[in-house]
N, C-alpha and C positions, 0 to 999 in steps of 0.2 A: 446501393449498399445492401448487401443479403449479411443480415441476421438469423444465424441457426436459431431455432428453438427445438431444444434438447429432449431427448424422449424419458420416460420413469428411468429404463434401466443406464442412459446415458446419463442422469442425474445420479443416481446410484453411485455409479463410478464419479463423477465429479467431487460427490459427498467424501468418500472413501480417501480422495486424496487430499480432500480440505481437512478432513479430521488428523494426516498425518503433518500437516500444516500447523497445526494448533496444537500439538504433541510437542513439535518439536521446540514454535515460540515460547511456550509455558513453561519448556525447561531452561531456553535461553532466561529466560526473565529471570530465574533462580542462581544462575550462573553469575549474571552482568554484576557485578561488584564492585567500586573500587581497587584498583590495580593489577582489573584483571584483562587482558589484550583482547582485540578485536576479532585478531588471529582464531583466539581459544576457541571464542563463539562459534567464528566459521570453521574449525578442526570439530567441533562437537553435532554443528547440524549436519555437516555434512557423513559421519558415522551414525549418525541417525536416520539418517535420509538411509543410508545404505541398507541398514538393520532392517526400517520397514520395506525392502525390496523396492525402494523408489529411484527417481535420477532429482538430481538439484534442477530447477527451474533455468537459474540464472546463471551457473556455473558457465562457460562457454561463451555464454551470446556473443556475439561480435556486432559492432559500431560503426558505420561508416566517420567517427570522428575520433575513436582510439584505437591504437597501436596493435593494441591485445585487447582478444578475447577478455570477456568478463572473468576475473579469476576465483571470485569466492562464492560460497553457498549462499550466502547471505550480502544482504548490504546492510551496510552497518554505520550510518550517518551520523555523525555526533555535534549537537548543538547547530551552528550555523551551516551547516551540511544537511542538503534537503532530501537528497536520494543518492543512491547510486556510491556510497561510499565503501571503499572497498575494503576489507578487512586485513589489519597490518600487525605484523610483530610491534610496530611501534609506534601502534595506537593504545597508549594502556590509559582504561577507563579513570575517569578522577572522580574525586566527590563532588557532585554538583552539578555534574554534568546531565544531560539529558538522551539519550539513544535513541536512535528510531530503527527496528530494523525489520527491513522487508525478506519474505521468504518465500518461497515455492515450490512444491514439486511436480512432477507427470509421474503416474503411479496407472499402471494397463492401459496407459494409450488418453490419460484424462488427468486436466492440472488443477491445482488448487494455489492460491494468493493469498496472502495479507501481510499486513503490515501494525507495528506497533510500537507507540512510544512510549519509556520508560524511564524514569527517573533511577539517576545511582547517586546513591546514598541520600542525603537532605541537600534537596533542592530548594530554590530561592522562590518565593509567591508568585512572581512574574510568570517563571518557566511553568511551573503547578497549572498557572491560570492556561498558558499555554498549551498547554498539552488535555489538561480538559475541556475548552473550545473544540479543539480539532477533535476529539473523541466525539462531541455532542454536534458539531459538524456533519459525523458520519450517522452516528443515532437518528438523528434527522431524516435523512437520504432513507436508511432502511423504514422507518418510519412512515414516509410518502410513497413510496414506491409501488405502484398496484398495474394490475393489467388497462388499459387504458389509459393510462395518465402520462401526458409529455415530459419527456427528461429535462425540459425547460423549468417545468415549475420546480423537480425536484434541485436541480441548480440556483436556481432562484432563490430558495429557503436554506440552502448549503450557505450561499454567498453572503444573502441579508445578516445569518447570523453570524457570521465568522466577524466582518466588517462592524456590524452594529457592537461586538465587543471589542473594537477596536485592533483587528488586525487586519492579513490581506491575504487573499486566496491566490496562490503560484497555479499560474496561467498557461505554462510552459508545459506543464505533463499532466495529464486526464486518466482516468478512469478508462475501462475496457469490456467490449466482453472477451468469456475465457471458456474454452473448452477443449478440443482434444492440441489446441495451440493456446501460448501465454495470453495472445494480443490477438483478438478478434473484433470482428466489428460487431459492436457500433463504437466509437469513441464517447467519453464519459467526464463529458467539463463539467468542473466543480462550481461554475460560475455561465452567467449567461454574455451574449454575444450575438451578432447580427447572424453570424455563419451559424451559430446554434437555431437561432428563429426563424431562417432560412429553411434549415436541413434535419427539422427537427426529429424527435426521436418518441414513435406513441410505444410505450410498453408491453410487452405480451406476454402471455401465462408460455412457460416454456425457455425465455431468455435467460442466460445464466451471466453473472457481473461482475465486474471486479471494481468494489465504487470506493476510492481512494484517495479522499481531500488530503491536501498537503497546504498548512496554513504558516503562514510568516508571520513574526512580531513584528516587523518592521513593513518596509515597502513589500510589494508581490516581484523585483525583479530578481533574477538568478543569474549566477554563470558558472562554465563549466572550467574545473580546474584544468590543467596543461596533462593530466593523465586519458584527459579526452572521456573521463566515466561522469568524476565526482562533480554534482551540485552543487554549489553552495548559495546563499542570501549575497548579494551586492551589495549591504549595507553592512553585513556581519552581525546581522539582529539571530536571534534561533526561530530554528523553523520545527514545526511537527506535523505528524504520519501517521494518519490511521486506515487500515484496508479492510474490507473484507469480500468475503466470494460468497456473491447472494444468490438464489433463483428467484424469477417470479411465480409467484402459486393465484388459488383463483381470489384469494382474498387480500392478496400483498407479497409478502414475500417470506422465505427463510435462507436462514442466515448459516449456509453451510461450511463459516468457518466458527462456529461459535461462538463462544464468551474468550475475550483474550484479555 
């Protein structure tokens, strides 16, 4: 498994395109309203993405289990949808709902990630509690994270808390590293496992991360819709998303998509 570790000016650029990452999520947020489409979102980042001179992450990718190519800027996952939800004229937002939406771009040759979930309008205690778990899931992770330290323990303390509030860590899609490609290695379980304590993973000053818990209310199993993208909970509980694109430094880390 070769893990780059990224140089000042390759961090630089890394930064540059998390910052328009976080430009772009911070105005989605302002946007996502009640009754307003999923579409709109993905029509809005993706002219922002353009404006900052960038390309969409996700726009394209192709699947070995769907038909087409990824179509929108964004994924735009609503409630029982865990990832990979694709952005539709007739998805229109309702109150109550919850969104989680992941975004990315490549900006000179270097990408940036995250993900974020949002409440529209008043939402119910449960979803609230939900979605701050998964938030403080990720707090965690950034919090533990230092040069020498095994991506075991930092899973380990991801997992204990999510469960110990009583939910369940989705097992199915992991964290990454990220740099002049989306998905680089090392992979990045939010949870621990034999294969993890096998093939573990020590941290080094230089590694750049995309650390991306995805927590369930209900069970940890998923499956994918017949569009061959979209996630969802096999229980129909709601799930939440939080990402961000970290580096390690020589004290821990920073968190080169900021405050979302």
């Amino acid at each position: 498994m070769a893990i780059t570790l990224r140089s000042t000016r390759e961090i630089e650029l890394l930064r540059r395109a998390s910052i328009v990452v976080v430009d772009v999520l911070s105005k989605l947020q302002k946007i996502a309203k009640p009754g307003v489409t999923t579409a709109k979102l993905d029509s809005a980042a993706l002219q922002m993405t353009v404006d900052a001179g960038a390309q969409a992450l996700f726009k394209g990718v192709r699947s070995p289990y769907a038909r087409i190519p990824f179509p929108g800027a964004i994924c735009a996952s609503v409630n029982e949808q865990v990832v990979h939800g694709i952005p539709s004229v007739d998805t229109k937002l309702e109150e109550g709902d919850i969104l989680s939406i992941d975004f990315g771009v490549k900006l000179d040759g270097y990408c940036g990630d995250a993900a974020v979930t949002i409440a529209i309008g008043e939402i119910s205690e449960s979803k609230r509690r939900l979605m701050d778990v998964t938030r403080q899931v990720l707090d965690i992770a950034v919090a533990t994270v230092a040069p020498g330290v095994k991506w075991s323990h930092v899973a380990a303390k991801m997992q204990d808390y999510a469960e110990s509030a009583g939910f369940s860590v989705v097992k199915d899609f992991v964290g990454h590293g990220i740099g002049r490609k989306m998905h680089e290695e090392p992979r990045l379980p939010n949870f621990v496992s034999a294969d993890l304590l096998a093939n573990d993973i020590v941290l080094a000053e230089g590694m750049v991360l995309a650390v991306e818990p995805m927590i369930n209310a209900g069970n940890s199993a998923v499956r994918t819709l017949k569009n061959g993208w979209t996630v969802v909970t096999k229980d129909n509980k709601c799930s939440a998303h939080f990402e961000h694109t970290i580096v390690i430094v020589d004290n821990g880390c920073e968190v080169l998509t900021g405050k979302l």
